[in-house]
C-alpha positions, 0 to 999 in steps of 0.5 A, a space after each residue: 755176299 756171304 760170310 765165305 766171300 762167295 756170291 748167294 744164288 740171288 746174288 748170282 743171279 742178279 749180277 747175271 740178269 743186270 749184264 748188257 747181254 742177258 737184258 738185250 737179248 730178253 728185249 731182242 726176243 720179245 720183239 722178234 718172237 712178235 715178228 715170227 709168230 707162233 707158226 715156227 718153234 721159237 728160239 729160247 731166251 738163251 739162244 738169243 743170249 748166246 748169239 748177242 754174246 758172240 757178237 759183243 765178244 768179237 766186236 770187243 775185240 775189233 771186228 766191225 763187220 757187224 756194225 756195217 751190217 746193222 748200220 747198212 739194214 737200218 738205212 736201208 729200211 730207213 729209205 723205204 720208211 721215206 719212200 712210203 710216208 712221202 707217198 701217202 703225203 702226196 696222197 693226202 695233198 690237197 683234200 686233206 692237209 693236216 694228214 699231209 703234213 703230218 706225213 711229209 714231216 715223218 717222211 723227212 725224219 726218215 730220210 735226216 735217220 737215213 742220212 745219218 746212219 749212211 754217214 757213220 758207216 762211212 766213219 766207220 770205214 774210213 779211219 783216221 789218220 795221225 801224224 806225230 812228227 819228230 824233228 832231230 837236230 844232229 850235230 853240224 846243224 843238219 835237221 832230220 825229220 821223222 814223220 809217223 802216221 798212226 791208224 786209229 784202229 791200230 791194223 795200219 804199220 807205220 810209215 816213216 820217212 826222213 829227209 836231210 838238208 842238203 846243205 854242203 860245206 862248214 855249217 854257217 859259211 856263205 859267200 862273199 857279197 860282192 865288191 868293187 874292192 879287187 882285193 876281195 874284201 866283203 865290205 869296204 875297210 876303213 882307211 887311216 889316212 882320212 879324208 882329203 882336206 877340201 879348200 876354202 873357197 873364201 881364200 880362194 876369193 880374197 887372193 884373186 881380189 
């Protein structure tokens, strides 16, 4: 950086050159331009660059369409890599062994990508949901519980629901156990008077001697 506090024409360049969408998009044309051949005008580096801008931006912002459409391609020409290297290793069974094998293990490599590109697409299409759950005590000993469910991708709107005790009366009052008492009483109540005195049975037997 120069004395001004401005960035040189190398410095700019540098910081240009080092962001994610200039160098992917330098290696999405080698690769492509290699696909299309030299029959057709080419797309430049920065038509390529301002296309992987657009896509990064929206993706920054949410969208995801672009994500499901990679991830759908990409298990889709993973199955077809399984279906040909399956059959060449069926072809090569039994003259030639080693080649065989070597088929059959791309093959099921194939087929483990393609099945782990199929499950994040379904990740990708079936958010998580969370639920935060609030419990208010009021006054009276009634709970009210709120219960809030919360989208991970943050385009859901809450849900909320409350429930109520239906408790009636004085909070804490409950019914008398029953008793044989008539007077009502829940338990019996202790008398002054005591116990009767038993007799003894000893006097009893020496008066009747």
């Amino acid at each position: 950086m120069s004395r001004s506090g401005k960035l040189s024409a190398r410095q700019a360049l540098a910081r240009k050159l080092l962001q994610p969408t200039f160098k992917n998009a330098a290696a999405a044309s080698a690769y492509t331009n290699k696909m299309i051949g030299s029959d057709v005008e080419l797309p430049g580096i920065g038509d390529y660059a301002d296309h992987i801008h657009a896509v990064t931006h929206a993706a920054a912002g949410g969208d995801i369409a672009m994500a499901s459409k990679i991830l759908a391609a990409q298990a889709v020409t993973l199955d077809s890599m399984f279906a040909e290297l399956a059959r060449r290793a069926a072809m090569n069974m039994g003259d030639y062994i080693n080649a065989a094998e070597r088929y059959g293990r791309l093959a099921l490599k194939a087929q483990s990508n393609c099945r782990t590109t199929l499950e994040a697409l379904a990740k990708l299409h079936q958010p998580r949901e969370q639920t935060v759950r609030h419990v208010h005590v009021n006054e009276g000993g009634q709970a009210v519980v709120a219960d809030h469910f919360h989208n991970h991708t943050g385009a859901a709107k809450n849900g909320k629901s409350v429930k109520q005790s239906h408790a009636t009366g004085a909070a804490g009052a409950s019914a008398t156990l029953p008793s044989p008492d008539p007077l009502g009483n829940g338990v019996p109540i202790a008398s002054r008077g005591g116990e009767t005195a038993m007799q003894d049975a000893r006097r009893d037997e020496s008066r009747r001697t």
